[in-house]
N, C-alpha and C positions, 0 to 999 in steps of 0.2 A: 504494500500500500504506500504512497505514495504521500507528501503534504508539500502543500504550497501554501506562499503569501505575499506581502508587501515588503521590500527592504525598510518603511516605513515603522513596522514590527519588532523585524528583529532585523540586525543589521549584518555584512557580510561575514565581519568580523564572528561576530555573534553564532550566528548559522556553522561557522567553523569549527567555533569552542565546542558548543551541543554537538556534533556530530563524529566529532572525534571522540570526547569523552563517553559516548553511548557505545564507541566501535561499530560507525557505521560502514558497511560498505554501498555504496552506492554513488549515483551522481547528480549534481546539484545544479540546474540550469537556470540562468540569471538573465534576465534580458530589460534592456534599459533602452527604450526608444527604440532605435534602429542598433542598439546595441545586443553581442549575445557572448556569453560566457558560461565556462563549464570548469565544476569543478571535481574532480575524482578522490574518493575516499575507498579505503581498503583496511577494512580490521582497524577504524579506528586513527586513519594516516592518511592524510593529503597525499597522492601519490603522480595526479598529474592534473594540469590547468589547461585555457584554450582560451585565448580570446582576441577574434581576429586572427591578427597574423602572429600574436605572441601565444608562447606555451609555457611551458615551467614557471616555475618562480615567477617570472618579470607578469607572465598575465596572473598570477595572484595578487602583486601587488599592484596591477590596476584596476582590479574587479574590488580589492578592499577600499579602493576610492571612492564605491557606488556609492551615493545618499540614496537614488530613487530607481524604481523598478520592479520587479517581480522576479521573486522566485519557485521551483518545485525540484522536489526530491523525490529520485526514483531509487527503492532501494534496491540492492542489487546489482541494480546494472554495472560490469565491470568496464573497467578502463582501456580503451586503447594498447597503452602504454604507459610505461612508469618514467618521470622526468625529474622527480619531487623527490629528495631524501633529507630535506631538513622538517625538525620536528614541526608540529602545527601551532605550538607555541612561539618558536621560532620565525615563523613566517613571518605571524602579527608584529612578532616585536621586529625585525627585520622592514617589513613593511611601514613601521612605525617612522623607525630611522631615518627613512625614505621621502615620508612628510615632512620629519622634524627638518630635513637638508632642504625642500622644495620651500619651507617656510623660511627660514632662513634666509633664501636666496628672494624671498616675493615671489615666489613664482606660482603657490598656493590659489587655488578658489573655492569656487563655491563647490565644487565635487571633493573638499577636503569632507571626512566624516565625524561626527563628534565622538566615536567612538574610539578613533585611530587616536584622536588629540590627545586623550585622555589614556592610552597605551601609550603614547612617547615618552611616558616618565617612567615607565615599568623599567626596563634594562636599567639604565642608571638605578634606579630606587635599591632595585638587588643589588648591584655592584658596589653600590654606598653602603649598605647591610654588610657585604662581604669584606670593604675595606675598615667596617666598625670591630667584624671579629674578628678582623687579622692582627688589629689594634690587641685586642686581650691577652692573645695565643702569644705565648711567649715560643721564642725561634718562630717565629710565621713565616712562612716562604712563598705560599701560593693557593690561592681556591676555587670556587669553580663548579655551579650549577648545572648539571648536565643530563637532559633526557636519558629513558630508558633506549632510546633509537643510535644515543652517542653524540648527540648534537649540542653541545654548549648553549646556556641559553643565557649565562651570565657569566662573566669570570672576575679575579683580579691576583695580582701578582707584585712583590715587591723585589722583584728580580726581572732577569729577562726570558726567564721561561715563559714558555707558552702553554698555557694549560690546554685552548683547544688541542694542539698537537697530540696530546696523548688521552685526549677522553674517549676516541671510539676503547683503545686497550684496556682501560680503566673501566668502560662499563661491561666491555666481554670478559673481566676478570671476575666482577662481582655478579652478574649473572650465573658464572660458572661457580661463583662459591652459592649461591642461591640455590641452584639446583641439588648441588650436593649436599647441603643441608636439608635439603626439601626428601630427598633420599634416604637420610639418615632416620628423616622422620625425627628432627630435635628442634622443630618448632621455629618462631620465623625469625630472620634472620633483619639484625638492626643496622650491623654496621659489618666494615672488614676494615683487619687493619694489615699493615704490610712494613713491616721492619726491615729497615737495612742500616749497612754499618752507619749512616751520615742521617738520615732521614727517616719519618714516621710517616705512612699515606693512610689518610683514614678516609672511609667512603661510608658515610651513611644514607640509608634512605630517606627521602621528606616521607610527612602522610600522603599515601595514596600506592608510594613506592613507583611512580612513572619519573621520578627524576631521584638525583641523589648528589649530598652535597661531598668534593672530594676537596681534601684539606692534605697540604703538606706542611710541616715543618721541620727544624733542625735538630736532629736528634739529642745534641749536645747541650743545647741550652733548653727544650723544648721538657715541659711537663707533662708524660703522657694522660694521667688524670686529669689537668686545668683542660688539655686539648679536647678530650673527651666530653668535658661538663660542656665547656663553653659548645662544642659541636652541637648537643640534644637541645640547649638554651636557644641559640641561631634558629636552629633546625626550624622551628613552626613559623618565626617572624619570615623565613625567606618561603618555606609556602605559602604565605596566605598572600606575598608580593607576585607570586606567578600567573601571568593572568586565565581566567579560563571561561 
């Protein structure tokens, strides 16, 4: 079965969060005027866009421009093709970015959306969160919001590492301890942590477990109990900043 409406309703942004979080599969057709757009969802994951002559990414973040039009979702129906592998969180805030640069520049109108306006503070918001508890974390070195798909969706660093560099490994590490505890049958699993001679990685899950926050710091100065408290303290303030 099928639902339609007005972007007046719910907005494109909006239509993404509900459909992802439900693990829709299906596709979502948008038509604004003489305009048309489609969007493909699978298990839950934007997996491919279409509008006009753009696809991927670039037509998401023109279709989350729409103020006005109509929308209907057909479940089911699978995708063409897949073009999409950044999270659906990611998009929005990506797409955000994208406003906040075209504002910036004046280049903005009236197809900016109020709900995009109101995402451009999300990314920074986390990143200020994560540079508040890098502040606490004695040795802090690095942290770093990251989908269950692998796709950063915030970071911050007081070095020149790159957290995104190493979060797809970092979530198929914890995955892989997940399961194995899932096996064991020893009940669910909070955090993992990963010792080495110089450093401490810790990965915990937010609620919901679709993202997890990964913290490094310096093994030699670093308290692994402060790192710890401070992680579960963080933890719920950077969920409820994710948008959905």
């Amino acid at each position: 079965m099928g639902t339609q409406g007005s972007l007046h309703d719910m907005t494109v942004a909006d239509l993404i969060q509900v459909n992802c979080q439900d693990h829709k599969t299906g596709k979502l057709s948008l038509n604004n005027g003489a305009m048309q757009g489609n969007l493909y969802f699978k298990n839950g994951n934007v997996i491919h866009a279409e509008m006009g002559q753009l696809q991927g990414e670039a037509a998401v973040y023109e279709l989350l421009s729409w103020e006005e039009g109509l929308f209907k979702l057909d479940v089911g129906h699978e995708a063409p093709q897949s073009t999409i592998t950044r999270s659906w969180a990611g998009l929005i805030m990506e797409g955000a970015r994208l406003l906040d640069e075209k504002l910036a520049n004046n280049d903005s109108d009236e197809s900016v959306t109020n709900d995009l306006k109101e995402t451009i503070v999300v990314a920074p918001k986390i990143e200020d969160i994560l540079k508040e508890m890098g502040g606490e974390m004695q040795g802090y070195i690095a942290s770093a919001v990251t989908g269950m798909d692998g796709l950063n969706i915030a970071q911050h660093s007081k070095t020149n590492i790159d957290p995104e560099a190493i979060s797809a490994q970092m979530t198929m590490l914890l995955k892989l301890v997940d399961s194995t505890v899932g096996k064991l049958d020893a009940g669910t699993v909070q955090d993992n942590l990963v010792t080495t001679a110089n450093a401490y990685v810790l990965m915990r899950f937010l609620p919901g477990r679709q993202h997890f926050l990964g913290v490094a710091v310096d093994r030699k100065a670093a308290n692994l109990g402060n790192m710890r408290l401070i992680a579960n303290i963080y933890s719920e303030r950077i969920y409820k900043a994710i948008p959905r």
